[in-house]
DRENDO-1510 file (C-alpha; in Angstrom, 1 decimal, always signed):
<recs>
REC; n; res; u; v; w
REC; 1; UNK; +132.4; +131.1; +126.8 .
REC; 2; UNK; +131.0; +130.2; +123.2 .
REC; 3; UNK; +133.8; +131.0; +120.7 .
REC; 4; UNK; +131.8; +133.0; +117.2 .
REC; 5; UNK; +132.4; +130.0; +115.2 .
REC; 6; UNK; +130.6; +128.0; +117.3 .
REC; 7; UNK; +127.5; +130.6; +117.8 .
REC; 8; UNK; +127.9; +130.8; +113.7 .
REC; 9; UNK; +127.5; +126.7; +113.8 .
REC; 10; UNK; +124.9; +126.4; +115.9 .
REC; 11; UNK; +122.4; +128.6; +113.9 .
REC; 12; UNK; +120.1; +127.0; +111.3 .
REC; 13; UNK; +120.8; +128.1; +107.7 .
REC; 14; UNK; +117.3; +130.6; +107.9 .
REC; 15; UNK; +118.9; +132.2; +111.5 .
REC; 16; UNK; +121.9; +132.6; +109.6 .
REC; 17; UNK; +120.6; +134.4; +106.6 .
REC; 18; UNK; +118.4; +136.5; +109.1 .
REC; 19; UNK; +121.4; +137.6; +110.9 .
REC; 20; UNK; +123.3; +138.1; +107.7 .
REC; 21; UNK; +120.4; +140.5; +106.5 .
REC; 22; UNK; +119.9; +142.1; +109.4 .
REC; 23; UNK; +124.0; +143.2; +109.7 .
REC; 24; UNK; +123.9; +143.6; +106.2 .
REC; 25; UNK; +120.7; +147.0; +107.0 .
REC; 26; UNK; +123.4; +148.1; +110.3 .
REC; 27; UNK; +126.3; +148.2; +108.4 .
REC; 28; UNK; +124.3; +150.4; +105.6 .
REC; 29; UNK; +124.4; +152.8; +108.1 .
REC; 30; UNK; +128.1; +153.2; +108.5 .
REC; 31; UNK; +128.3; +153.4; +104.8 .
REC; 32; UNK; +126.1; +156.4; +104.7 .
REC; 33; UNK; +127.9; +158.3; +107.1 .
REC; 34; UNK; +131.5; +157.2; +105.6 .
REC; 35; UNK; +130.3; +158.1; +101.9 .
REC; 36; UNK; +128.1; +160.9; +102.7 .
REC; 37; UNK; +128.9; +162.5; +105.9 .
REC; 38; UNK; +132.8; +162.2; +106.2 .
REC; 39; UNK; +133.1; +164.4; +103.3 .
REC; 40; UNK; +130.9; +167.4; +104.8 .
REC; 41; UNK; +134.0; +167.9; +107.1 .
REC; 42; UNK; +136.7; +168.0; +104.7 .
REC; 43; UNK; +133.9; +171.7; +103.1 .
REC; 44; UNK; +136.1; +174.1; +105.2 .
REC; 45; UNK; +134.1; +177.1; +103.1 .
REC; 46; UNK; +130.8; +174.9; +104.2 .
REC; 47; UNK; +129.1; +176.2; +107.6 .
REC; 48; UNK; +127.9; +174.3; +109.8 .
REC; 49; UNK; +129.5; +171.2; +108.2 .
REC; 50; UNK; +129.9; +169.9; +111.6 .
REC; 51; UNK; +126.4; +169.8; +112.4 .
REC; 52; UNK; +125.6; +168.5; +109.0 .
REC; 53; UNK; +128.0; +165.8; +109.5 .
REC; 54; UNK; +126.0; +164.7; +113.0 .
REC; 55; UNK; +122.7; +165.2; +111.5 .
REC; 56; UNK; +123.7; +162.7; +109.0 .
REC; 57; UNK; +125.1; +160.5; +111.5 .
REC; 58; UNK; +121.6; +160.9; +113.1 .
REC; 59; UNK; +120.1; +159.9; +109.8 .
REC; 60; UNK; +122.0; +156.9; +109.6 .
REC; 61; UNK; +121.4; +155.6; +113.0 .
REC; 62; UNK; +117.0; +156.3; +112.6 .
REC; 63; UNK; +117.3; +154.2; +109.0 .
REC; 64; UNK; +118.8; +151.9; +110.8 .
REC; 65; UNK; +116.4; +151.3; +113.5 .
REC; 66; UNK; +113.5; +151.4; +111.4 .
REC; 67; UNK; +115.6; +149.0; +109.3 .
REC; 68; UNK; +115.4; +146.6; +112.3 .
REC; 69; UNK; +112.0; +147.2; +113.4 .
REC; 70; UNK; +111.0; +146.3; +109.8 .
REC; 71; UNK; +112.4; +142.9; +109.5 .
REC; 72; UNK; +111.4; +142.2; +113.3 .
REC; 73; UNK; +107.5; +143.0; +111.2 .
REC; 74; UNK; +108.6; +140.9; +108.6 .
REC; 75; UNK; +109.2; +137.8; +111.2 .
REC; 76; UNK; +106.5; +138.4; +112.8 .
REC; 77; UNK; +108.4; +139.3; +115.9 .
REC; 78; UNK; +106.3; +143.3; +116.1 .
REC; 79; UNK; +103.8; +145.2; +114.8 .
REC; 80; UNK; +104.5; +147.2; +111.8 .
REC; 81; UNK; +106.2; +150.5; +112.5 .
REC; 82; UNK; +103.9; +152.7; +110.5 .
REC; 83; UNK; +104.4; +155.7; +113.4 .
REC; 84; UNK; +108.8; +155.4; +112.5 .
REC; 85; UNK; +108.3; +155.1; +108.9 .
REC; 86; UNK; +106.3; +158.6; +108.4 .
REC; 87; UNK; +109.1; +159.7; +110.5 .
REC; 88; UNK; +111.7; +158.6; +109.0 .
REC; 89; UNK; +109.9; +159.9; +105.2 .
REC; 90; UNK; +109.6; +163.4; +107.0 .
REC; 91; UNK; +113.1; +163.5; +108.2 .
REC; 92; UNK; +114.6; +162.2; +104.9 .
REC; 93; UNK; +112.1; +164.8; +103.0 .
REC; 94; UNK; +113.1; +167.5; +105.5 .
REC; 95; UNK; +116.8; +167.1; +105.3 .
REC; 96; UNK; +117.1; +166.6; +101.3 .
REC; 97; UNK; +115.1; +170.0; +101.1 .
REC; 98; UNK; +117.3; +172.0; +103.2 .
REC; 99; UNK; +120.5; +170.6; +101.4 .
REC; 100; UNK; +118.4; +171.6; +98.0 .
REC; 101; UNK; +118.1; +175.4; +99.4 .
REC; 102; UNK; +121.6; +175.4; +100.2 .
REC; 103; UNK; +122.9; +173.9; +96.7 .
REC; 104; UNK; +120.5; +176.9; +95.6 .
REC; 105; UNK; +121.9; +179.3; +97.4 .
REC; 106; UNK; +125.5; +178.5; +96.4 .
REC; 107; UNK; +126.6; +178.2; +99.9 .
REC; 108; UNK; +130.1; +177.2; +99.9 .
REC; 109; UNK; +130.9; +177.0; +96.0 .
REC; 110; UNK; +130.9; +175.3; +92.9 .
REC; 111; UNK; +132.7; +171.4; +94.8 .
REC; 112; UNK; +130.3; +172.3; +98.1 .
REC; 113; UNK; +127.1; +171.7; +95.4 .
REC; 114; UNK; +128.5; +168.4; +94.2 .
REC; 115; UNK; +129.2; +167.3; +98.1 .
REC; 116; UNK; +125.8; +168.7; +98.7 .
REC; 117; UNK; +123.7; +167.0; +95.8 .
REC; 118; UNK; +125.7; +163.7; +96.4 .
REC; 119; UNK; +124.4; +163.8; +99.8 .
REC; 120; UNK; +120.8; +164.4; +98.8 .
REC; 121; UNK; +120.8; +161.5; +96.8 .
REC; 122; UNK; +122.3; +159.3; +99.9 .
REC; 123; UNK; +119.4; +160.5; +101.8 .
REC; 124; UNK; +117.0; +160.0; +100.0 .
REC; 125; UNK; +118.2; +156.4; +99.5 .
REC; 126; UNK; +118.9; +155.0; +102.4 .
REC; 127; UNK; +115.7; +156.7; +103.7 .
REC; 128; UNK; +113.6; +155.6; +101.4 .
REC; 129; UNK; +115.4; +152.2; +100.9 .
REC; 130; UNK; +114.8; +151.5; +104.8 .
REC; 131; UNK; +110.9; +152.5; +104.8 .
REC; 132; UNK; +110.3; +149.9; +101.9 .
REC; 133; UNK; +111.8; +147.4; +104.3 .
REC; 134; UNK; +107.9; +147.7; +106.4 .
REC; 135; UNK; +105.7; +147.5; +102.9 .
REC; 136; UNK; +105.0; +144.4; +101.4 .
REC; 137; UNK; +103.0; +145.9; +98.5 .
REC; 138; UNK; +105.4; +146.6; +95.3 .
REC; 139; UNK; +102.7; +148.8; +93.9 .
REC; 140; UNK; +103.3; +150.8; +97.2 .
REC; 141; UNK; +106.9; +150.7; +96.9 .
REC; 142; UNK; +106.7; +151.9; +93.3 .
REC; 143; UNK; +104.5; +154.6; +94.4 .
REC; 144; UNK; +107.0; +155.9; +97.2 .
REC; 145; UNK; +109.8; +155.8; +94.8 .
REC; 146; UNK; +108.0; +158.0; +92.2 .
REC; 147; UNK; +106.6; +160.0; +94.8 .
REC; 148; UNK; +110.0; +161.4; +96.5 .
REC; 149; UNK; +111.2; +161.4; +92.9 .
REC; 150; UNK; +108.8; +163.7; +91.6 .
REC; 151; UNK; +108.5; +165.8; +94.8 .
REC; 152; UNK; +112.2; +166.3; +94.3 .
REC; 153; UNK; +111.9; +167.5; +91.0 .
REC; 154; UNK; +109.1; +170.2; +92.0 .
REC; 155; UNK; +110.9; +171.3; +94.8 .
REC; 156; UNK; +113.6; +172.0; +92.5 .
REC; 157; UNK; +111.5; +173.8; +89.8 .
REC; 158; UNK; +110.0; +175.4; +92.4 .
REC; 159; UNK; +113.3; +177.0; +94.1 .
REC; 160; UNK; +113.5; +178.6; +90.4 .
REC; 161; UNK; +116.0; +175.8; +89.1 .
REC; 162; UNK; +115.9; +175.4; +85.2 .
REC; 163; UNK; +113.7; +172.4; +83.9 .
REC; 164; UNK; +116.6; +170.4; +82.8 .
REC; 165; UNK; +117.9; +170.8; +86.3 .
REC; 166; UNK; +114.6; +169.0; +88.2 .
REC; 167; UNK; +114.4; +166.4; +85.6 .
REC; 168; UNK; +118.0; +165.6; +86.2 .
REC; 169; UNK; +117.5; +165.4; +89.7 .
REC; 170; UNK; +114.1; +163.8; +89.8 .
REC; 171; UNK; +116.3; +161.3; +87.6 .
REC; 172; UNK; +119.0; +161.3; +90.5 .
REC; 173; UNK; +116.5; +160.7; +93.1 .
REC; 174; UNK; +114.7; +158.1; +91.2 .
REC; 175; UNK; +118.1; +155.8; +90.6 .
REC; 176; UNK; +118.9; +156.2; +94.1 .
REC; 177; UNK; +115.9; +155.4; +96.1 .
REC; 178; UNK; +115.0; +152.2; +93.3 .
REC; 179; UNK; +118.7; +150.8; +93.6 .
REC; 180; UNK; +118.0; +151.0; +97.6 .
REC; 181; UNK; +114.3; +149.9; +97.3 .
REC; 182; UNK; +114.9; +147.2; +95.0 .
REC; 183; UNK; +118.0; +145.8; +97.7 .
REC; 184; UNK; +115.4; +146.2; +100.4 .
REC; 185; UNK; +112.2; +144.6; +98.8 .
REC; 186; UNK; +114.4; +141.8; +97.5 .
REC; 187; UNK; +116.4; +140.6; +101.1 .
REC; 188; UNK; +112.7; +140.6; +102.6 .
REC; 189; UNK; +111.8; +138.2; +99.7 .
REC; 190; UNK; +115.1; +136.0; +100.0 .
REC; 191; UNK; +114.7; +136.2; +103.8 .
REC; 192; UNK; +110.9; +134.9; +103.7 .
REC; 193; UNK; +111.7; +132.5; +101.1 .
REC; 194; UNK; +114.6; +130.6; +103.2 .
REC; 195; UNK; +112.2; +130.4; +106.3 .
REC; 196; UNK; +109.2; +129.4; +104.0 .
REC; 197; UNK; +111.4; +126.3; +102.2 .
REC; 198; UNK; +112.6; +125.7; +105.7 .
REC; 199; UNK; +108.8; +125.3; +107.0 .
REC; 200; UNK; +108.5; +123.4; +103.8 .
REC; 201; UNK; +111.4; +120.9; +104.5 .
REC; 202; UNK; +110.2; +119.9; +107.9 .
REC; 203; UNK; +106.5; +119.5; +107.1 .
REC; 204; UNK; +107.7; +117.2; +103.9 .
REC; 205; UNK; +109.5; +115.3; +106.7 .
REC; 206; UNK; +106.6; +115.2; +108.9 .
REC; 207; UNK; +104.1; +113.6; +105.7 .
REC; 208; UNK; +107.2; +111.4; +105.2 .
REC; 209; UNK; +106.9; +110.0; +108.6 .
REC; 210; UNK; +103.1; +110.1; +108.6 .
REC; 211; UNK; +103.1; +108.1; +104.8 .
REC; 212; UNK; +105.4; +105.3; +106.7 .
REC; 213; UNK; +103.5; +105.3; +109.4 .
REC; 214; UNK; +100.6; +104.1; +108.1 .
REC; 215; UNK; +102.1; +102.0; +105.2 .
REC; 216; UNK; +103.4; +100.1; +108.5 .
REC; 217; UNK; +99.7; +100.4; +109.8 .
REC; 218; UNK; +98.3; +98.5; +106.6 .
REC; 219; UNK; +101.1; +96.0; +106.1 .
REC; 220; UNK; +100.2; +95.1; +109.7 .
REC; 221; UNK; +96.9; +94.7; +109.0 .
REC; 222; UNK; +97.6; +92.5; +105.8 .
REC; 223; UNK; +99.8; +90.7; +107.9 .
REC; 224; UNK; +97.5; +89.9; +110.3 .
REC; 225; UNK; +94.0; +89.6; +109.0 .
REC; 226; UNK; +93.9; +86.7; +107.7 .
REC; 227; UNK; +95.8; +84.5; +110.1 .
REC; 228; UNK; +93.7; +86.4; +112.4 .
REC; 229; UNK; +90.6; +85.2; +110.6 .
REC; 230; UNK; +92.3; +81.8; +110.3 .
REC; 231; UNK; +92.7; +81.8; +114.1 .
REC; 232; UNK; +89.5; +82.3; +115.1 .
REC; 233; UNK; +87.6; +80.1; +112.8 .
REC; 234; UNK; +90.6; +77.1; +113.8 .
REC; 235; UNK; +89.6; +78.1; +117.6 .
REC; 236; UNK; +85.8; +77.8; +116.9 .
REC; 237; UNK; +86.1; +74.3; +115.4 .
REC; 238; UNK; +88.2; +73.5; +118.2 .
REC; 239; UNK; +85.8; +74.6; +121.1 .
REC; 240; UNK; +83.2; +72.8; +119.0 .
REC; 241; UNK; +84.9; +69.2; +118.9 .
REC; 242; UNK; +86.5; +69.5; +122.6 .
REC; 243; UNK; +83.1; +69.7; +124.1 .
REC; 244; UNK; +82.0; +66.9; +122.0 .
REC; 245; UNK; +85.1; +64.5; +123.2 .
REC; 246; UNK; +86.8; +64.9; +119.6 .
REC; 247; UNK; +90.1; +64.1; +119.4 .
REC; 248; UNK; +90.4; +66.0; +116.2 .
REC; 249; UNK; +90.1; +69.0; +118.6 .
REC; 250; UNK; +94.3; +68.7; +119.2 .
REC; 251; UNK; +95.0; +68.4; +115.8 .
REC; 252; UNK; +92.9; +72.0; +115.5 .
REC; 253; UNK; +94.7; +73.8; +118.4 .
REC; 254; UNK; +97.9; +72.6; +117.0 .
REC; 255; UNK; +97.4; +74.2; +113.6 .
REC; 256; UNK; +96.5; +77.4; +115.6 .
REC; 257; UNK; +100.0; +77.2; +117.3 .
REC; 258; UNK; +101.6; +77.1; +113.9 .
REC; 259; UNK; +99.9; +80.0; +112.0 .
REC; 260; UNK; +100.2; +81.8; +115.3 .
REC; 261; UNK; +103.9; +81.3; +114.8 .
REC; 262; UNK; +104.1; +81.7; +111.4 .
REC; 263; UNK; +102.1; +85.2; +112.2 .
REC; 264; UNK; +105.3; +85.9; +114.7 .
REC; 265; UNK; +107.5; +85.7; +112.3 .
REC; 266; UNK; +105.5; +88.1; +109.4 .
REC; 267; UNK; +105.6; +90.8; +112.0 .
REC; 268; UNK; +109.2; +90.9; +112.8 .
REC; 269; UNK; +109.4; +91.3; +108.7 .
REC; 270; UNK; +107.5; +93.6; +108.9 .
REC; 271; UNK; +109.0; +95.5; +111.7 .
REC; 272; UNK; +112.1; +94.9; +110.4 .
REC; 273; UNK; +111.3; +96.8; +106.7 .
REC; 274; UNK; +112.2; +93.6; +104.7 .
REC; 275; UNK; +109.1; +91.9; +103.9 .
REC; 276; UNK; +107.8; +91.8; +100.4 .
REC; 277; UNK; +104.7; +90.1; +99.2 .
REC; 278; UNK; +106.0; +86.8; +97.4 .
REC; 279; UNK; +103.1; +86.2; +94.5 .
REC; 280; UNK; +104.1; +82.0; +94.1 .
REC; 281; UNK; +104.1; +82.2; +98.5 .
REC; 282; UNK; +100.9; +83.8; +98.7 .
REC; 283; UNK; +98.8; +82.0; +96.2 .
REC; 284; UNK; +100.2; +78.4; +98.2 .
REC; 285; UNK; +99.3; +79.7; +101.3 .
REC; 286; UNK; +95.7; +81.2; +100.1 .
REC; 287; UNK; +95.4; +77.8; +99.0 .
REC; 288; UNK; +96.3; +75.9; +102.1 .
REC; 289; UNK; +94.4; +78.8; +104.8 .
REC; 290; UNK; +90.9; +78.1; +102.6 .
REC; 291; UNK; +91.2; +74.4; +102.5 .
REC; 292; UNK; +92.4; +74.7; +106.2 .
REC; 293; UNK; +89.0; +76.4; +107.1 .
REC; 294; UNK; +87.1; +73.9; +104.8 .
REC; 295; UNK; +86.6; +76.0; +101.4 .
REC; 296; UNK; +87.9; +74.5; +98.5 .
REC; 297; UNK; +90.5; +76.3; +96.5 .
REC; 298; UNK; +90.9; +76.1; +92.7 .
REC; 299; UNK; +94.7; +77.8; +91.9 .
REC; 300; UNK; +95.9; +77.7; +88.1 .
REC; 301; UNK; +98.7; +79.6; +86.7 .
REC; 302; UNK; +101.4; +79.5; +89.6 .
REC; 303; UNK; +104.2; +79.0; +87.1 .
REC; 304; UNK; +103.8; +82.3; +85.3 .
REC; 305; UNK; +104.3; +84.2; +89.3 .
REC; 306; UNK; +107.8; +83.0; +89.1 .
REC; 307; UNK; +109.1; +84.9; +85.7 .
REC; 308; UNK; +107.1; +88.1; +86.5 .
REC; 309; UNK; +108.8; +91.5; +88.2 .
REC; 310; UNK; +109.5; +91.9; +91.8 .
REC; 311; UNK; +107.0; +95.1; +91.6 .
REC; 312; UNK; +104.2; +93.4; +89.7 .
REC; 313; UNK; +105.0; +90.6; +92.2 .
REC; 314; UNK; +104.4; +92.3; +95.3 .
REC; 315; UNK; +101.3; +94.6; +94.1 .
REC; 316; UNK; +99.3; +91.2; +93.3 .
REC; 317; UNK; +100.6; +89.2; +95.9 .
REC; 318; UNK; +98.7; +91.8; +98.3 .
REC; 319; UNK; +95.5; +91.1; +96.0 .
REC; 320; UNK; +95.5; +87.7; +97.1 .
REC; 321; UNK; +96.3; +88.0; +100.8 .
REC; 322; UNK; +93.3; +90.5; +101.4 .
REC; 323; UNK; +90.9; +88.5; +98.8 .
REC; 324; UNK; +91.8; +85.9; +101.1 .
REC; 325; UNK; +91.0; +87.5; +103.9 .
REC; 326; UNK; +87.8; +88.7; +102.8 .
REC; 327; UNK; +86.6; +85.2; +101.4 .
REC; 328; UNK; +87.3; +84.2; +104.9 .
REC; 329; UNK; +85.6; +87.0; +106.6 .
REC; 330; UNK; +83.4; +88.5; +105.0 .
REC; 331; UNK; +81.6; +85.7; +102.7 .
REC; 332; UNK; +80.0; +82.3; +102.8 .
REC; 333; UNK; +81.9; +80.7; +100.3 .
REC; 334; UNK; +82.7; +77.1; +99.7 .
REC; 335; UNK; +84.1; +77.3; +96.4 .
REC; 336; UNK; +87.2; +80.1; +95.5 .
REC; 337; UNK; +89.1; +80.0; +92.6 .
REC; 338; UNK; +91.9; +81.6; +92.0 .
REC; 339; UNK; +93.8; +82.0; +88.2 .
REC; 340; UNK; +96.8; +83.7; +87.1 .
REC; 341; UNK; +97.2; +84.7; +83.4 .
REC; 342; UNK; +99.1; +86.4; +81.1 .
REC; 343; UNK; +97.8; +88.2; +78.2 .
REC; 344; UNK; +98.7; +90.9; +75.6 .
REC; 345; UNK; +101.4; +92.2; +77.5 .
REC; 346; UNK; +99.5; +92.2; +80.7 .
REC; 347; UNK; +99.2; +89.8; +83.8 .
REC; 348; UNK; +95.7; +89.1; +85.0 .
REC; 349; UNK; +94.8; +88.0; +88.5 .
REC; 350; UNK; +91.6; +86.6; +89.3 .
REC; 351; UNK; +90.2; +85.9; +92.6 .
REC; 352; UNK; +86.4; +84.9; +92.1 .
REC; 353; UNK; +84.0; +82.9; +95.3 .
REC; 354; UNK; +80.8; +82.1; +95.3 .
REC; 355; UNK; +80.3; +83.8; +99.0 .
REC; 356; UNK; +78.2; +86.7; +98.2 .
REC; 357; UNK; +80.2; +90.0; +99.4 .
REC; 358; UNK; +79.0; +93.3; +98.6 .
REC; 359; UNK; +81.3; +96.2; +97.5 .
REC; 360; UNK; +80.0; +99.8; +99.4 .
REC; 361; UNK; +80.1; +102.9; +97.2 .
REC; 362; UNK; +83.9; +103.5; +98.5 .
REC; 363; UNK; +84.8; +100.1; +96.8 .
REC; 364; UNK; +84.1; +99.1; +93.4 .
REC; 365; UNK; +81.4; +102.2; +92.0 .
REC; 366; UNK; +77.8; +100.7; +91.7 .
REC; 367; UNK; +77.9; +96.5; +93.4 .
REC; 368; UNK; +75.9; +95.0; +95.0 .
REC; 369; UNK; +75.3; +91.8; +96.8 .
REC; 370; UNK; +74.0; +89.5; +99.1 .
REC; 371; UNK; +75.8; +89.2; +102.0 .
REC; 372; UNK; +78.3; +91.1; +103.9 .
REC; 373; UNK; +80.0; +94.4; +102.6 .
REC; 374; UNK; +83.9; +94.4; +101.7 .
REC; 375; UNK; +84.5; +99.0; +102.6 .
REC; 376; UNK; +87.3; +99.5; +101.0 .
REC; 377; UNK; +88.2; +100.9; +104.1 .
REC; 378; UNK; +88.2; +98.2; +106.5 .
REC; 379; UNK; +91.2; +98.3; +108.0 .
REC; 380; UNK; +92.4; +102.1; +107.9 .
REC; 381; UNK; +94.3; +101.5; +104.7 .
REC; 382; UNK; +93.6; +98.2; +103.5 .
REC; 383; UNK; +90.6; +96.7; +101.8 .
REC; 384; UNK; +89.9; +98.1; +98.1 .
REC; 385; UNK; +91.5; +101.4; +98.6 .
REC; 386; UNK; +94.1; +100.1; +99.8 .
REC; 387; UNK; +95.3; +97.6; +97.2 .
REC; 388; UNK; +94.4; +100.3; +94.5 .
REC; 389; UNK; +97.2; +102.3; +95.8 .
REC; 390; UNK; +99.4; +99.0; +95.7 .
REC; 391; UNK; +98.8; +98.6; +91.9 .
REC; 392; UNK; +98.6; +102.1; +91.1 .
REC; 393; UNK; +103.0; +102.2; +92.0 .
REC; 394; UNK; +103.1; +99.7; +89.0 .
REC; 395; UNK; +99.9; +101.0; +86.7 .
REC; 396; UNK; +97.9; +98.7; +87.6 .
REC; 397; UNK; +94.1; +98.4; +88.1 .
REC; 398; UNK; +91.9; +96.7; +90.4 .
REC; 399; UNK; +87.7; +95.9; +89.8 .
REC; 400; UNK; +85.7; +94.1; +91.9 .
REC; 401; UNK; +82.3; +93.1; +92.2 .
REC; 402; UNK; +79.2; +90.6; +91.7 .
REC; 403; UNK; +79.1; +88.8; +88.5 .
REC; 404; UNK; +76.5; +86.4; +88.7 .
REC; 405; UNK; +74.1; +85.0; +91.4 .
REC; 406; UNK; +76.1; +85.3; +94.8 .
REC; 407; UNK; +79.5; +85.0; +92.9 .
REC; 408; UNK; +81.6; +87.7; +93.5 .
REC; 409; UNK; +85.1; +88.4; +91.0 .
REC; 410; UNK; +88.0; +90.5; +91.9 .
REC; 411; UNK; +90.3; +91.1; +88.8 .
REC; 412; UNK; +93.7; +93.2; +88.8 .
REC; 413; UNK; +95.5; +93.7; +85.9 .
REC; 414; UNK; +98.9; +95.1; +85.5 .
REC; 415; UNK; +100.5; +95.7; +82.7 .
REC; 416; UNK; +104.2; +94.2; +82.2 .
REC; 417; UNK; +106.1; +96.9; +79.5 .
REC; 418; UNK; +105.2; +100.0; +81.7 .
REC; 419; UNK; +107.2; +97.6; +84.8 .
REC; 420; UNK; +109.7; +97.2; +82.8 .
REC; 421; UNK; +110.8; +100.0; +81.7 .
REC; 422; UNK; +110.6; +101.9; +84.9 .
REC; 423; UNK; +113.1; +98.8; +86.2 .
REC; 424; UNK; +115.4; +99.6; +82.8 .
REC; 425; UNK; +115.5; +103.2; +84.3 .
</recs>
């Protein structure tokens, strides 16, 4: 059998406040009848205390179940009980009346009145405090509350009580029912807004694992683009001087085998979480895969890469890599250049060909070209887009586009003090 601490353990922390709500409305009933009731039977001049005492206890139990039905409306779990609550208003209405007449009539005596009247204003409160439980609407709630107040009061005026008398126990009526409504309408609120961060905490976990999944997505395909690009061009060139009796053909296949392995070993980084773009590593190896598929490369200013901030180096280091990959697929270049700079507190990268891309309307706003198109969404998070988001971690900013006949310039810029500061933080 499950022991109660362990059914207590078991429950999420919204289950447990729901329970705790929920026992909290049941044992409101007990209180009524131990406040209220208990001391109808101790009126020996009152008649019919007995009966009073079990229509209170009747009271009790009928708050309580509309009590329940209301939260189950609240979760979702029913319909709302609109039929219980008017009878549950009817029944409070009808009970607090008849204790009224017999307060009027001075049955029982001066300390009878008081047991009386304190008993009026327990109805009326724990009625009225369990049939706000089934109204959202606080204008409606407010409107209920004033409503039995001021009935109360004409009731009162109308049995031929003094004016003083009705205000005092619209007054009565009005302190009782708002304490009561005010406990109701706020455990609905508490209640919803436990579920509702709970719903919040799992869908943030959900966009947390969705975000990583597809930063994994575009690392992979940074990872692989290029060498991919590099693979196929090396293959070509290979088919091209086998069937020609080349023997330069081996030499081909045999740098294939070695970025093929060197791509091996990127995606177990990657798998692994630990890879970060190195900006001195990836403007080598931009330089060695273009020369390797016959476009010269120009690099200048590798010696600033090595003084600059992890951040700053990982955001350009990407800017190479997919430039890279572009010049290789996407263009006809023979001639890339690549410079590093730094000026005015900011580094400048520069990655200009004379290949001819095109940026789309996705890209860089308003280029235009001659030859193929470089979407900045190429790779379902890579391309333009993409490395934006990279540089935007460290404020950077990324433009790219045509500058002159068939030369197309990508530039990012980042500024250093901005990086530095959020390290010093």
């Amino acid at each position: 059998m499950t022991r109660p601490g362990q059914w207590w353990r078991r429950k999420s922390t919204p289950a447990k406040v729901e329970t705790y709500t929920r026992w909290s409305f049941h044992f409101f009933a007990l209180i009524e009848v131990g406040l209220f009731g208990l001391p109808l039977l101790g009126q020996g001049r009152l008649p019919h205390a007995v009966w009073l005492f079990l229509l209170v206890c009747g009271h009790a139990l009928f708050a309580a179940l509309v009590g329940s039905r209301a939260l189950d409306w609240t979760r979702g779990l029913r319909p709302q009980p609109l039929r219980l609550m008017w009878a549950l208003g009817a029944v409070s209405a009808l009970l607090a009346g008849t204790l009224l007449v017999l307060v009027d009539r001075g049955v029982g005596g001066e300390d009878t009145a008081t047991v009386l009247g304190t008993l009026f204003a327990g109805l009326l409160g724990f009625g009225g405090g369990s049939i706000t439980l089934s109204i959202r609407s606080r204008r409606r709630v407010l409107g209920l509350v004033l409503g039995f107040s001021a009935g109360t009061g004409l009731v009162v005026f109308a049995l031929g009580g003094p004016a003083v008398v009705a205000v005092a126990m619209a007054l009565t009526a009005l302190v009782a029912m708002g304490f009561f409504a005010f406990t109701s309408v706020f455990s609905v609120w508490l209640l919803n807004a436990v579920y509702e961060l709970d719903a919040a905490r799992e869908t943030r976990a959900r966009l947390a694992v969705a975000e990583e999944r597809l930063r994994f997505g575009r690392d992979m395909h940074d990872v692989m683009g290029r060498n991919l690009a590099v693979i196929a061009l090396k293959s070509e060139l290979a088919v091209q001087l086998a069937r020609r009796g080349r023997a330069e053909a081996v030499d081909q296949m045999i740098e294939v085998q070695r970025i093929a392995q060197e791509s091996q070993r990127e995606v177990r980084d990657v798998v692994r979480g630990y890879r970060e773009a190195d900006l001195g590593a990836e403007l080598a190896g931009a330089q060695g895969v273009l020369t390797a598929a016959g476009i010269a490369c120009e690099v200048s200013g590798e010696g600033a890469a090595a003084g600059l901030p992890g951040e700053v180096q990982s955001a350009l280091g990407w800017v190479v890599r997919e430039a890279t990959t572009n010049v290789l697929r996407h263009g006809d270049a023979g001639l890339c250049v690549v410079g590093l700079r730094m000026t005015e507190g900011r580094v400048v990268l520069t990655v200009e060909n004379n290949g001819g891309l095109t940026v789309e309307s996705n890209g860089a706003s308003g280029a235009t070209g001659n030859g193929p198109s470089w979407a900045s969404g190429s790779g379902g998070g890579s391309g333009l887009a993409g490395l934006r988001e990279r540089l935007a971690a460290v404020e950077g900013t990324l433009e790219a586009g045509p500058v002159g006949d068939g030369v197309f310039r990508v530039v990012a810029e980042v500024p250093l003090t901005s990086v530095v500061h959020e390290v010093a933080r």
